[in-house]
RODONU-776314 format. One line per 5 residues: number of its first residue (from 1); their letters; for each residue y, x, z of C-alpha. Coordinates in nm, 2 decimals. Example, Ala and Ser with C-alpha at 12.3 -4.5 7.8 and 13.67 -1.06 7.14 Angstrom:
1> as> -0.45 1.23 0.78 ~ -0.11 1.37 0.71;
***
This chain:
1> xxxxx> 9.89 10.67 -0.43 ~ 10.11 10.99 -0.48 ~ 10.05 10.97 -0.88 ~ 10.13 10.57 -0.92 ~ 10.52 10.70 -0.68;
6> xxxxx> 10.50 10.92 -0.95 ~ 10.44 10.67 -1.24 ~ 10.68 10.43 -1.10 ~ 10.94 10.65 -1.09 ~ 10.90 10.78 -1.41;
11> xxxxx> 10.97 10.42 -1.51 ~ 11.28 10.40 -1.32 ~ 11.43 10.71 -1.44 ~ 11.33 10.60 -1.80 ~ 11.50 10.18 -1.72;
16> xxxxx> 11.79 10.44 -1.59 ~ 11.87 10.61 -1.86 ~ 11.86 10.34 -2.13 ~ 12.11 10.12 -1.90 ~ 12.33 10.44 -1.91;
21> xxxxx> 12.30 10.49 -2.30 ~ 12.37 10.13 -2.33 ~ 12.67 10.11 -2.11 ~ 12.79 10.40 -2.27 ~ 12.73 10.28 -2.64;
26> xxxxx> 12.97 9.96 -2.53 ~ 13.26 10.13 -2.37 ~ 13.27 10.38 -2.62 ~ 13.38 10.08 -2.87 ~ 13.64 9.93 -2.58;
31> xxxxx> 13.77 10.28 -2.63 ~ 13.82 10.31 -2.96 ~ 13.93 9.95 -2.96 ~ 14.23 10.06 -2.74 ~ 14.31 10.39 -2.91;
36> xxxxx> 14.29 10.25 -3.23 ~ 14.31 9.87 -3.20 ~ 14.36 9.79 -3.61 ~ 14.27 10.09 -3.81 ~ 13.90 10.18 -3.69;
41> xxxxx> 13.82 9.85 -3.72 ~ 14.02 9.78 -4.08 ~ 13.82 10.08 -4.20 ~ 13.49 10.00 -4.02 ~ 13.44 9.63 -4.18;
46> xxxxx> 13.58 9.81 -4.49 ~ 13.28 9.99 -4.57 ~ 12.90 9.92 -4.68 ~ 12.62 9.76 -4.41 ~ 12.47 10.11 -4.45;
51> xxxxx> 12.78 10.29 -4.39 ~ 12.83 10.05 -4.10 ~ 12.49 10.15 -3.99 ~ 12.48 10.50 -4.03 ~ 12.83 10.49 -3.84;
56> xxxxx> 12.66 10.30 -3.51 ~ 12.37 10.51 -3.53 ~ 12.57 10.87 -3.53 ~ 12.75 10.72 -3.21 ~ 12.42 10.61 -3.03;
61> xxxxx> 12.32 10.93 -3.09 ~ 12.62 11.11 -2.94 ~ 12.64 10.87 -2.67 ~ 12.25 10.97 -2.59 ~ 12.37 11.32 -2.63;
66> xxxxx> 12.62 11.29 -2.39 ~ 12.43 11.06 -2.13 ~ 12.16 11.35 -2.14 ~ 12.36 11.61 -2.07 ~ 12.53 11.48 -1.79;
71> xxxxx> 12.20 11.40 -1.68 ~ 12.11 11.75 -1.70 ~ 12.37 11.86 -1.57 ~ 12.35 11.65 -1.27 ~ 11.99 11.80 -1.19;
76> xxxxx> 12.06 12.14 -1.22 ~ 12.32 12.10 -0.94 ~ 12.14 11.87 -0.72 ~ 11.89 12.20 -0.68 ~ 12.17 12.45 -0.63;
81> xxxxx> 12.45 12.25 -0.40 ~ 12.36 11.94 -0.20 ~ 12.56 11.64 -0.15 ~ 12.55 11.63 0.20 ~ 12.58 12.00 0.27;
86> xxxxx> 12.89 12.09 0.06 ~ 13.04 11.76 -0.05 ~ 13.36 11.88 -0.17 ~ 13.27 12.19 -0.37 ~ 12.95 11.95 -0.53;
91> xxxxx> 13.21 11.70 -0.63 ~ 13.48 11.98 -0.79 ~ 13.17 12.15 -0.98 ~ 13.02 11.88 -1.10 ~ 13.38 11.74 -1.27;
96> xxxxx> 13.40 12.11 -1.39 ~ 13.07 12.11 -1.56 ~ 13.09 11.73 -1.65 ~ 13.38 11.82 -1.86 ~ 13.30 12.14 -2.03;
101> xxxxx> 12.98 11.99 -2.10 ~ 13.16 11.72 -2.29 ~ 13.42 11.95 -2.50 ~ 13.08 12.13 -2.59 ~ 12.94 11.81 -2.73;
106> xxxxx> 13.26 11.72 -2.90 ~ 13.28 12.07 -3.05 ~ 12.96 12.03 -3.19 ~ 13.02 11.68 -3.28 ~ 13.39 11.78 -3.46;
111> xxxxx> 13.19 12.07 -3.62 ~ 12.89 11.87 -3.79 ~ 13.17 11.61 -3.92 ~ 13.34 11.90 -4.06 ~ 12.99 12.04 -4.29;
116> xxxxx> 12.86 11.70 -4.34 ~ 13.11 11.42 -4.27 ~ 13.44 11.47 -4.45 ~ 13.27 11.54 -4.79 ~ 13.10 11.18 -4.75;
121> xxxxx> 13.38 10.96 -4.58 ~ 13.46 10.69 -4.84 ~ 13.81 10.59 -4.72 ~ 13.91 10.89 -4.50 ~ 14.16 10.80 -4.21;
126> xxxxx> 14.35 11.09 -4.08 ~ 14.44 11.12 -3.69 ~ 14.74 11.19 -3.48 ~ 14.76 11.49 -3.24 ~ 14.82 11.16 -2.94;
131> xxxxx> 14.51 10.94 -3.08 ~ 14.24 11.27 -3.13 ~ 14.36 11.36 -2.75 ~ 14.30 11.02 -2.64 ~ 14.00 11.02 -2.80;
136> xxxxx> 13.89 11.37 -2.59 ~ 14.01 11.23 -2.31 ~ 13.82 10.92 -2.31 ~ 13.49 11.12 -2.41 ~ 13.55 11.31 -2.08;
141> xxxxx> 13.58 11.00 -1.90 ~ 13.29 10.88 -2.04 ~ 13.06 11.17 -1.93 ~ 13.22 11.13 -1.58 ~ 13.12 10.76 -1.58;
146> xxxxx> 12.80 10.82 -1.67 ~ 12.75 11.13 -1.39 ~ 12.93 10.90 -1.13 ~ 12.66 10.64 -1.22 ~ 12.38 10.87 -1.16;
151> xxxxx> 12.51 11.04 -0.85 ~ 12.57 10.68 -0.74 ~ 12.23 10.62 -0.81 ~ 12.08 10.94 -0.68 ~ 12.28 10.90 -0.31;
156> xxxxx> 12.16 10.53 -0.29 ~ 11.86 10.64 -0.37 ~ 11.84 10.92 -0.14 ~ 12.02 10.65 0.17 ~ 11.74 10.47 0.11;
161> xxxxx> 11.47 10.75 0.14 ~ 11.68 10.87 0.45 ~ 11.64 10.51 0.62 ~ 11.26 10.44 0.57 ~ 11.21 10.78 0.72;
166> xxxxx> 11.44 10.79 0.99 ~ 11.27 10.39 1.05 ~ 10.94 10.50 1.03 ~ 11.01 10.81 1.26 ~ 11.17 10.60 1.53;
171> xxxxx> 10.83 10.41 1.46 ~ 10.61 10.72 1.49 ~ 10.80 10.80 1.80 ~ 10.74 10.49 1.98 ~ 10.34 10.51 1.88;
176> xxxxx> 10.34 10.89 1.98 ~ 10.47 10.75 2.33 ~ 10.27 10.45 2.33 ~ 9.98 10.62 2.27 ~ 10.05 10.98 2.51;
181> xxxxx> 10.09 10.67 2.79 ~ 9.69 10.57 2.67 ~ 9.59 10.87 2.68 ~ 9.73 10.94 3.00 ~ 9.59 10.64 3.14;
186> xxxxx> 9.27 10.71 2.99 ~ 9.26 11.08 3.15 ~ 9.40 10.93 3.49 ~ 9.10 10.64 3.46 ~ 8.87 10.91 3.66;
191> xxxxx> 9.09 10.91 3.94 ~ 9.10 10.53 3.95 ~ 8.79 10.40 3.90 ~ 8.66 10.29 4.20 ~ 8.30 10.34 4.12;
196> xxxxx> 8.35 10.71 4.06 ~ 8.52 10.75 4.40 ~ 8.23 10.54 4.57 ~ 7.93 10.69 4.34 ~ 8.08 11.07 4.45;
201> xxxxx> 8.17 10.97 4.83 ~ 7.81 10.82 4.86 ~ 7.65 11.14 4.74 ~ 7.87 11.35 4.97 ~ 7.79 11.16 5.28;
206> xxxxx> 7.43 11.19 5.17 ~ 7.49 11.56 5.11 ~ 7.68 11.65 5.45 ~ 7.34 11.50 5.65 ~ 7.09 11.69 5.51;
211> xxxxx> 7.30 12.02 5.37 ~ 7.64 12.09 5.52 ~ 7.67 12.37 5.26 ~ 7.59 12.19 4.97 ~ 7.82 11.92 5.10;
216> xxxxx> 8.09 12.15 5.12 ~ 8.02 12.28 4.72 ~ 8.03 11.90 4.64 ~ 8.36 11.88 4.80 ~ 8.55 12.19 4.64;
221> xxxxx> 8.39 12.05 4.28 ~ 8.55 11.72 4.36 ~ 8.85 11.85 4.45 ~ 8.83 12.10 4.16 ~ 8.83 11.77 3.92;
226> xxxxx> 9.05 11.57 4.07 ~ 9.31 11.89 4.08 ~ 9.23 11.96 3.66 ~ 9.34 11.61 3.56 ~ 9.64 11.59 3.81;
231> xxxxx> 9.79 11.93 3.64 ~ 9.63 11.93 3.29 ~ 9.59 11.53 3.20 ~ 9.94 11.52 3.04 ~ 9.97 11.83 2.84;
236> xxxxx> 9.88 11.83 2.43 ~ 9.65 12.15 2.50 ~ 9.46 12.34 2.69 ~ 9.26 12.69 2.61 ~ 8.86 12.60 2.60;
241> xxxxx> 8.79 12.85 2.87 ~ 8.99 12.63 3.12 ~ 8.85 12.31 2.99 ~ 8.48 12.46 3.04 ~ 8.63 12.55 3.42;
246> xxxxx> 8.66 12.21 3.45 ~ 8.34 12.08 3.29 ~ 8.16 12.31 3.53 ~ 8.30 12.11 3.82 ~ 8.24 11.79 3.64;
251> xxxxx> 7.85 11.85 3.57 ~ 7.82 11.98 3.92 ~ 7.90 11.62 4.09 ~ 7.71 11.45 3.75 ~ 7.40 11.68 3.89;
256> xxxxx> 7.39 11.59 4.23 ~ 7.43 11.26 4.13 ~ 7.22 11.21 3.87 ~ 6.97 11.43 3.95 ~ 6.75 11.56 3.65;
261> xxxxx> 6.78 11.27 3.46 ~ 7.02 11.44 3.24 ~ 7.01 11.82 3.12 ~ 7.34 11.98 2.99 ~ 7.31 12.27 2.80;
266> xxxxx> 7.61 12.44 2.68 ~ 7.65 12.74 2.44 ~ 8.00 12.86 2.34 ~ 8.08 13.21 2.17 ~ 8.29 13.39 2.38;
271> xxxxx> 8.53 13.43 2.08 ~ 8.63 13.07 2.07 ~ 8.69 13.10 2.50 ~ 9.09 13.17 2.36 ~ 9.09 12.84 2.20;
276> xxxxx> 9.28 12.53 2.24 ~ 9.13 12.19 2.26 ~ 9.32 11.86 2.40 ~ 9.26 11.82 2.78 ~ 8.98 11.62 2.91;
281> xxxxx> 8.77 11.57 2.57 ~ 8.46 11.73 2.71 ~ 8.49 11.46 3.00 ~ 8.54 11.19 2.76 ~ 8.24 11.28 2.54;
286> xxxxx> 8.01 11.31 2.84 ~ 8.13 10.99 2.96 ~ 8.05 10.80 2.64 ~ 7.76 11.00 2.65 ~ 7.60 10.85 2.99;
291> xxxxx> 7.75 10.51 2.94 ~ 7.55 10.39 2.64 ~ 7.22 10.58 2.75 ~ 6.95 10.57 2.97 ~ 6.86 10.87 3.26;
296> xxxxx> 6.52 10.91 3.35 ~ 6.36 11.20 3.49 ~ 6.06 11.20 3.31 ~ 6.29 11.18 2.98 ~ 6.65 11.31 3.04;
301> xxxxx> 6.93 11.26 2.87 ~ 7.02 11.59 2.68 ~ 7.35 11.71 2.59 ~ 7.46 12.00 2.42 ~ 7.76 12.10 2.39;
306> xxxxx> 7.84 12.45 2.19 ~ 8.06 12.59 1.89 ~ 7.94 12.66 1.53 ~ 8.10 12.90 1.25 ~ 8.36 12.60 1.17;
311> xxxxx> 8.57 12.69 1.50 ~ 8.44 12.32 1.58 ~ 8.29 12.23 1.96 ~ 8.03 11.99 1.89 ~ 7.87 11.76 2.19;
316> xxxxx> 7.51 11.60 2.08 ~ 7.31 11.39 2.27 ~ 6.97 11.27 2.20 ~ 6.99 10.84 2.23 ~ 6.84 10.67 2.49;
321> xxxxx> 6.97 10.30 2.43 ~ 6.98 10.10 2.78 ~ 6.76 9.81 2.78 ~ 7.08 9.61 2.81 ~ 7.30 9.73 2.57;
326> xxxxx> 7.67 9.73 2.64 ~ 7.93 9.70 2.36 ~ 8.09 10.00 2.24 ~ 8.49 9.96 2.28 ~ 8.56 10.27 2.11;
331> xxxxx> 8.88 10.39 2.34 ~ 8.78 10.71 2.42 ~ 8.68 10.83 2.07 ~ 8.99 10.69 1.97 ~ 9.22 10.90 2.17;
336> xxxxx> 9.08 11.22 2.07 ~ 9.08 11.10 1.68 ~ 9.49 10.99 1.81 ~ 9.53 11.31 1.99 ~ 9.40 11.53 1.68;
341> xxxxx> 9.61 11.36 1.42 ~ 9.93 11.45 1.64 ~ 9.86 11.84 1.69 ~ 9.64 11.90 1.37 ~ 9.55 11.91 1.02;
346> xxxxx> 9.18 11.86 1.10 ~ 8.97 11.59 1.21 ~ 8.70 11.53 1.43 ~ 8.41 11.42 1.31 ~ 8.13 11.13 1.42;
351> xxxxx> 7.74 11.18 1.33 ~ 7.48 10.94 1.42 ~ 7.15 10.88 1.27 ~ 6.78 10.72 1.46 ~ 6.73 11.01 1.76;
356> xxxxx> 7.14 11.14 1.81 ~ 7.47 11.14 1.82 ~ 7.69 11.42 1.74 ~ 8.07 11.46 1.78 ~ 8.26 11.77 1.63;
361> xxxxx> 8.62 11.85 1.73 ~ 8.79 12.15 1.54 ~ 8.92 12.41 1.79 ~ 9.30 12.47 1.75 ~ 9.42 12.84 1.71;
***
């Protein structure tokens, strides 16, 4: 993608520059028309087709000379003074150099004439002081049309650029809201979901009549969760250590639940406890994780969840497909793919094959 933008505006630049050689090659015969309206012309049809020729060919070359260098020109000072930062001083320098640039070229030009011209011309036509100044004048002009054409150019150009961005940032800016307001809905889902509150509630009621203590530890963990997503669910990130603070409550109320039909084993270097990781992913995983799989005692789900030498967390469970199969929506796998491509260079990544299902999210420094 980035090489064909580069091929296409190689094109550009080149359909550019010929229009500019082009429009230059005409008005530099309007000019001499008007300087000399009879005896250029007089002299011109005068001489030989080849002289004729030879005549039109030395001024397309000059005029490519001259479009070229204020071409050059042009470039050099669009990396040293920018348009919109100094507009006044670009404008002053650029005439400056637009015109010394030309008296160079028609130095060089005069000088050439003089070694290989004059000894050639067949009917030599001498100029007036007033006609050879018009005649620098115009040449000046000419190299200021030609770097007004390209600045024209390069600032609509650069308008343009300035509008697709600043459209698709107003765009980006509505998704980024669009989709902090999903993933805040999705984080908040927990608190919501009326079979969670139930589920949770019917295990502490069970809990309080045969163990008051226990049904107290259920209490605090449910409080514990509820408290994490009120205070964490809309920030970006959150250090690993907290979010494992969390998990801990969360698996305690899965436990009790569940009872042994899933195992959670969880082994994180203590060197990536300083590490940041969106809020709520571990909850999301484990979620996805008991949704689309079966909990039996006699063979428990099993999900590990630990870091490897990639600074990545990975969660793996073994698959135990439910005999009715539900359709995977995606959502919460989405959001952290979402959340990652806002706050990182890195993706997570999903592995599946016939007995698991990994998911790897890089750790943020």
């Amino acid at each position: 993608m980035e090489q064909q933008e580069k091929t296409n505006l190689r094109k550009r630049n080149s359909v550019k520059n010929i229009l500019l050689v082009t429009f230059t090659f005409v008005v530099s015969y309007v000019t001499v028309f008007i300087i000399f309206p009879y005896s250029y012309w007089h002299n011109f049809f005068a001489m030989p087709v080849y002289k004729q020729v030879e005549d039109m060919l030395v001024n397309l070359v000059f005029c490519i000379a001259i479009v070229w260098f204020s071409l050059f020109i042009d470039r050099k000072l669009n990396k040293r003074i920018s348009w919109m930062v100094h507009p006044l001083k670009r404008l002053l320098i650029q005439a400056l150099f637009q015109i010394l640039g030309a008296l160079f070229l028609i130095i060089c030009l005069a000088f050439l004439y003089l070694i290989f011209g004059a000894a050639n011309a067949a009917q030599p036509s001498p100029i007036g002081l007033r006609e050879g100044l018009y005649t620098v004048i115009s040449i000046m002009l000419w190299a200021l049309m030609v770097s007004a054409l390209n600045t024209g150019d390069f600032l609509l150009r650069n308008w343009k650029e300035a509008t697709v961005k600043a459209a698709e940032h107003e765009i980006n800016a509505a998704r980024n809201k669009q989709l902090a307001s999903e993933i805040e809905l999705q984080a908040l889902k927990l608190q919501l979901d009326p079979h969670f509150v139930f589920n949770n509630l019917s295990v502490l009621s069970e809990l309080i009549l045969k163990d008051q203590q226990l049904g107290y530890e259920y209490t605090e963990n449910f409080t514990k969760v509820y408290r994490y997503l009120l205070v964490n669910s809309k920030k970006k990130l959150i250090s690993l250590s907290e979010e494992l603070k969390f998990l801990d409550a969360y698996l305690f109320l899965i436990r009790h639940r569940m009872g042994e039909g899933c195992v959670f084993k969880i082994d994180i270097e203590a060197s990536k406890l300083r590490m940041m990781i969106p809020p709520v992913t571990l909850q999301l995983f484990i979620e996805n994780a008991l949704k689309y799989n079966r909990t039996e005692e006699e063979n428990p789900l099993i999900v590990a969840i630990y870091s490897n030498h990639n600074d990545e967390l990975v969660v793996s469970n073994n698959l135990l497909p439910l005999v009715n199969k539900m359709d995977s929506t995606g959502i919460g796998l989405k959001n952290i793919i979402d959340r990652y491509a806002l706050l990182s260079d890195r993706k997570p990544s999903v592995e599946q094959d016939s007995k698991t299902f990994t998911v790897k999210v890089p750790l943020i420094s």
